[in-house]
C-alpha positions in Angstrom: 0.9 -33.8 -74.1 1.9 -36.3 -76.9 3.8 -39.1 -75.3 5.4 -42.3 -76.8 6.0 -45.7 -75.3 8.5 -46.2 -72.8 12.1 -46.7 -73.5 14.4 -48.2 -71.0 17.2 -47.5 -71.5 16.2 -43.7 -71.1 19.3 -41.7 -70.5 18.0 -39.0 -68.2 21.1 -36.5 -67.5 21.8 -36.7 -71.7 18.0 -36.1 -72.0 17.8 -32.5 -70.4 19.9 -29.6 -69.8 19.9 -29.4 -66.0 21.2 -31.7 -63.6 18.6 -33.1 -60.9 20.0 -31.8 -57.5 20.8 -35.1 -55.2 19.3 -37.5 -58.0 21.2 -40.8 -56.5 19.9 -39.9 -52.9 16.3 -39.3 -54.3 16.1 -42.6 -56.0 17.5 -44.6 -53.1 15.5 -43.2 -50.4 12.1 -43.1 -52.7 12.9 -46.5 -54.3 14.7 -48.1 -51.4 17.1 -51.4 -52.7 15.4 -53.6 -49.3 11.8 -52.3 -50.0 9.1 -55.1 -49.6 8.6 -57.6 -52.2 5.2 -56.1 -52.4 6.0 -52.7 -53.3 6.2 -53.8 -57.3 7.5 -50.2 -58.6 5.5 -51.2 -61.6 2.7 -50.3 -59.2 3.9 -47.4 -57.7 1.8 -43.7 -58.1 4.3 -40.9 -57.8 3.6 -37.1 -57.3 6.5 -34.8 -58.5 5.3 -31.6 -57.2 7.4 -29.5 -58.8 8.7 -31.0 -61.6 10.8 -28.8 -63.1 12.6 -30.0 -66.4 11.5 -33.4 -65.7 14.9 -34.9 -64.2 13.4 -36.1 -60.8 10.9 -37.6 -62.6 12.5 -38.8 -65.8 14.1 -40.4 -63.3 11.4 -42.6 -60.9 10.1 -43.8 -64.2 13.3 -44.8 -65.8 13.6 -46.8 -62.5 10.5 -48.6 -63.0 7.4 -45.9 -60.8 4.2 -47.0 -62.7 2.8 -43.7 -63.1 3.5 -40.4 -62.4 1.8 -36.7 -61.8 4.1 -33.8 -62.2 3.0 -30.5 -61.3 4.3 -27.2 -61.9 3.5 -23.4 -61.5 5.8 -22.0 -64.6 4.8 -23.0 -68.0 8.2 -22.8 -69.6 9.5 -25.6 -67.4 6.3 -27.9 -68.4 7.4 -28.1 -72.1 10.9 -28.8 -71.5 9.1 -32.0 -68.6 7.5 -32.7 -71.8 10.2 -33.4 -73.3 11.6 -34.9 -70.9 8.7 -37.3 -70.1 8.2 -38.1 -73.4 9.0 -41.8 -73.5 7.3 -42.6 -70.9 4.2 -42.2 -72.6 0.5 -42.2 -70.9 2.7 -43.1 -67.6 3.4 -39.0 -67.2 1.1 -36.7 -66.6 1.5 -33.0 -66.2 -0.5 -30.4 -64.8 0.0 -26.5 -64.7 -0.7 -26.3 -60.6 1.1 -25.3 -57.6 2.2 -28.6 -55.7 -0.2 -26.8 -52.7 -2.8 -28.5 -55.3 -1.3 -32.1 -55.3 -4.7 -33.4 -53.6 -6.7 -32.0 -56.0 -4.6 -33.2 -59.3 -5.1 -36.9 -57.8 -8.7 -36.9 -57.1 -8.9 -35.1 -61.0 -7.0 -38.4 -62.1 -8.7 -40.6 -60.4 -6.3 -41.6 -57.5 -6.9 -41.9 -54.1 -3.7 -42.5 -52.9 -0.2 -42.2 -54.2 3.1 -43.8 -52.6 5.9 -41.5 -53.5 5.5 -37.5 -53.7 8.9 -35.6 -54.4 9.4 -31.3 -53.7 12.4 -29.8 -54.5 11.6 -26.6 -53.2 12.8 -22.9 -54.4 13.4 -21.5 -58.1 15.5 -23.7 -60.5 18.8 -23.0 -62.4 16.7 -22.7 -65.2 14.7 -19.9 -63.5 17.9 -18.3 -62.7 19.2 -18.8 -66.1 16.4 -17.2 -67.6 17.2 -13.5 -67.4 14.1 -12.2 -68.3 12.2 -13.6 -65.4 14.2 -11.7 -63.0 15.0 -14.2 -60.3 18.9 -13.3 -60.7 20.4 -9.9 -61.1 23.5 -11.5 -63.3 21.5 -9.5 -66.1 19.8 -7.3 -66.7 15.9 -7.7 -66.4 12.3 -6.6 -65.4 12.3 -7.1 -61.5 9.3 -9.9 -62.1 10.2 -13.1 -59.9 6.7 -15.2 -60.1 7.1 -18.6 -60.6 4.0 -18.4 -62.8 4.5 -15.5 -65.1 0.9 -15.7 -66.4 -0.9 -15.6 -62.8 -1.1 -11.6 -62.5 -0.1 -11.8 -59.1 2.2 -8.9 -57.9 5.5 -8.8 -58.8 9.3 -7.8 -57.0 8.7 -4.5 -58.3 5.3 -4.4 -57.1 6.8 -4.9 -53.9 9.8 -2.6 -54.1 8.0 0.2 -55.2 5.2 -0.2 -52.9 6.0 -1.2 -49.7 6.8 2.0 -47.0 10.2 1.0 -45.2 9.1 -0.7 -42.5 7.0 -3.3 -43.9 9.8 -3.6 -46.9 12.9 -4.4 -44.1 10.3 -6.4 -42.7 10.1 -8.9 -45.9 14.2 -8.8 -46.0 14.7 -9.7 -42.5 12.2 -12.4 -42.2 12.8 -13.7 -45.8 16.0 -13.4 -45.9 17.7 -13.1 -42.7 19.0 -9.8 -43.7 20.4 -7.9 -41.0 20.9 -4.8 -42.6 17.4 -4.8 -43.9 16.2 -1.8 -42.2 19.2 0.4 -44.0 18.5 -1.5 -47.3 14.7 -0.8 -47.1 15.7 3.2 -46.9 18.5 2.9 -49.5 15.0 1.5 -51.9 12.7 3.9 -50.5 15.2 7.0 -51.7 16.4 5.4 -54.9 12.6 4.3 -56.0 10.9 3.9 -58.8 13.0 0.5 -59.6 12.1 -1.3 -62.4 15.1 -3.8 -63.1 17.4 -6.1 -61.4 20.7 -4.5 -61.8 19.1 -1.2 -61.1 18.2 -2.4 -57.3 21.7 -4.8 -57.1 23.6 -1.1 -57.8 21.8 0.2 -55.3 21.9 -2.2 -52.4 25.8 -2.7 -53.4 26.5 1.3 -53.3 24.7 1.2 -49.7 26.5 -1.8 -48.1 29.6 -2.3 -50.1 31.1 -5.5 -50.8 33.8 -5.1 -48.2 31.8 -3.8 -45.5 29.9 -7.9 -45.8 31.6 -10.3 -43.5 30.8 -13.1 -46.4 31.6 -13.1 -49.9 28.1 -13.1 -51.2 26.7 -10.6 -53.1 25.2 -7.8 -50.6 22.0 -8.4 -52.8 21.7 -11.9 -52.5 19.8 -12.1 -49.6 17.2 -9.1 -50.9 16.5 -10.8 -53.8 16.0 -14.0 -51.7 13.4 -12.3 -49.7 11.7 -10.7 -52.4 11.3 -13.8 -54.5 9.9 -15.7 -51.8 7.6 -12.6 -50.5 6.2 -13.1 -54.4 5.6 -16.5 -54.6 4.1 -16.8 -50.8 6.6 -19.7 -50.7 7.5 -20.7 -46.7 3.1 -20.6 -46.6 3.2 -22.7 -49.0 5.5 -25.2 -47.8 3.5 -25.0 -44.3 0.5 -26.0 -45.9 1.2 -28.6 -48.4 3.5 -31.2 -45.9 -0.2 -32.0 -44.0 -1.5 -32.7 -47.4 1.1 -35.0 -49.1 0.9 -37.0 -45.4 -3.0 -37.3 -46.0 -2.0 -38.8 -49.9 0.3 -41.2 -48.9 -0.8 -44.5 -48.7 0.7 -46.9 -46.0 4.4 -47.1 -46.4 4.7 -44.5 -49.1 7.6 -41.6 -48.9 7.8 -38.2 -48.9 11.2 -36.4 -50.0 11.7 -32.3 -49.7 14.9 -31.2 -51.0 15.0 -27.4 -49.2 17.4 -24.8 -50.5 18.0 -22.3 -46.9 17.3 -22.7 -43.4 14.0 -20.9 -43.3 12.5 -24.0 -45.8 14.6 -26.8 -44.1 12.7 -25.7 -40.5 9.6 -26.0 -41.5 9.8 -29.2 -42.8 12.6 -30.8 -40.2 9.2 -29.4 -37.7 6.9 -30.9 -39.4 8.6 -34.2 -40.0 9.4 -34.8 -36.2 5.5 -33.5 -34.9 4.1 -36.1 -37.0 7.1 -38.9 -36.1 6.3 -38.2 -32.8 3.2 -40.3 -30.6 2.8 -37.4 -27.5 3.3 -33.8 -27.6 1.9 -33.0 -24.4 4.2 -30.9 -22.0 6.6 -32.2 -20.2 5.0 -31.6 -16.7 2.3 -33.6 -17.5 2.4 -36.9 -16.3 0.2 -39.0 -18.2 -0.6 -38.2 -22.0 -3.3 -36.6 -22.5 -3.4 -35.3 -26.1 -4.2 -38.3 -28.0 -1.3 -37.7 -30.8 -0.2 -40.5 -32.2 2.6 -40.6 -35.0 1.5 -40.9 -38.5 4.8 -40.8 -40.1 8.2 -42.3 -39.8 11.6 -40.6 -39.5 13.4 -42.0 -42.7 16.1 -39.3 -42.3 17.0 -38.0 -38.9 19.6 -35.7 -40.0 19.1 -33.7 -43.6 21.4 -35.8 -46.0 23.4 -33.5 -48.5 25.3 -33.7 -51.5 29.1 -35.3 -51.5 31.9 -33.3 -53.0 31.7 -35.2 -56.0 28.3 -33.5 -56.9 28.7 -30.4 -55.6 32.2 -30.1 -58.3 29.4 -31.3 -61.4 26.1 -29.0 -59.7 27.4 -26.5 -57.2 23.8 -25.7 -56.8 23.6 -28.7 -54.8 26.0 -27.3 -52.0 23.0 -25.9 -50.3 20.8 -28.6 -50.8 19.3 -30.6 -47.7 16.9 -33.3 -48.2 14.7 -35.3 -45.6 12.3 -38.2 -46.1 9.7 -39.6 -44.0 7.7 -42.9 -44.4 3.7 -43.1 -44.0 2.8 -46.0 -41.3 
């Protein structure tokens, strides 16, 4: 990636066409004002796991992170973080990996520890934007939904066309909290083959009419929730990569997740307080005798969300919850 030297006075929001979701929280909780004298950001390793267009990133460096790794499963979002990254020259590095393979992308560049390491989970507005990837049924599109286009891994219509009823209701319940996924998953079954997003939108709508739904949403949202994060083995994925940012983090670096629905935001609001906590051992037990001790600290004990401000420039960020821990 041909980078140039950094500029400071990098505008970040003027340099790329999204908006990072909860930017000012990011940078205050990652690059705390009172942090110790010690913690020179100039020598500060950051991990952006999922990089995106670059803003989050753009970002830490524009505030001073000596170096940083951003990884990403979709290619198309790479070049625009190359963009993006650009004037920070040999301080950004990308890689085309799955944040799941953070560990692996440090050892390769020869770090053994890092002190910052940023997720914003779930598909982007650019993903969404893109009709042709088929995260979105605003368009018309091939029902695809992989984060990495190019990984030959099954698809939405894979799925859709594949799956008997049960085990397809089963995917919209527990994907997407769905509770009409059983009728849903035999509306599919009798409409099938379905090879396009408006083509299983029109049916889902004809089955469970908009005023039938007790919200306003789209009655497909929540399918097409489920299906996406079926494809991209997402919630596993968040499950097994919070142990392995912990193990990066060197002593008093932070870890940020920015989750998108409540099935993300409970795995890692879980995993933050198991590993905040010094004794899990049943209450009936006197004396501990499990030998857990804390390894993190609870920078965030509620999720912190956007202000109305935000949410009128980025609705997107209406959803958004964010929650930080500190390595001891």
């Amino acid at each position: 990636m041909p980078l140039v030297s950094h500029n400071p006075d990098f505008d970040v929001q003027n340099r790329i066409s999204h908006i990072p979701v909860l930017l000012d929280l990011v940078l205050n909780t990652l690059l705390p004002p009172d942090a110790a004298p010690e913690r020179d950001p100039a020598s500060l390793r950051a991990i952006d796991g999922t990089v995106g267009a670059g803003g989050h990133g753009a970002a830490l460096l524009a505030r001073g992170v000596g170096s940083l790794l951003g990884l990403d499963l979709d290619p198309v979002a790479l070049k625009l973080a190359a963009g993006a990254l650009e004037p920070y020259g040999a301080r950004a590095t990308l890689v085309h990996a799955s944040y799941t393979a953070m560990a692996d992308a440090a050892r390769d560049h020869g770090w053994d520890g890092v002190d910052i390491i940023l997720l914003d989970l779930g598909v982007s507005s650019m993903q969404f934007d893109t009709p042709e990837r088929g995260f979105a049924f605003r368009h018309d599109a091939p029902l695809d939904m992989r984060f990495d286009p190019e990984s030959g891994g099954v698809t939405a219509a894979d799925l859709v066309n594949t799956l008997d009823d049960r085990a397809l209701a089963d995917i919209l319940y527990r994907y997407g909290e769905e509770r009409e996924s059983r009728r849903i998953a035999r509306a599919i079954m009798a409409a099938r083959p379905l090879h396009t997003t408006r083509a299983l939108a029109d049916v889902i709508e004809r089955e469970i009419p908009r005023y039938q739904r007790k919200s306003d949403i789209h009655p497909a949202t929540k399918t097409f929730q489920a299906l996406r994060i079926a494809v991209n083995d997402e919630l596993a994925s968040v499950e097994a990569v919070i142990p392995t940012a912990f193990d990066l983090l060197r002593p008093g670096g932070r870890l940020g997740i920015i989750s998108f629905h409540s099935l993300e935001d409970r795995i890692v609001k879980d995993a933050f307080k198991l590993a905040a906590t010094d004794c899990i051992c049943p209450p009936r037990i006197p004396i501990c005798v499990c030998g857990h001790h804390a390894t993190v600290a609870l920078i965030t004990r509620k999720p912190l969300i956007a202000d109305d401000a935000e949410i009128a420039l980025n609705p997107r960020s209406r959803s958004a919850k964010y929650r930080v821990v500190e390595k001891l």
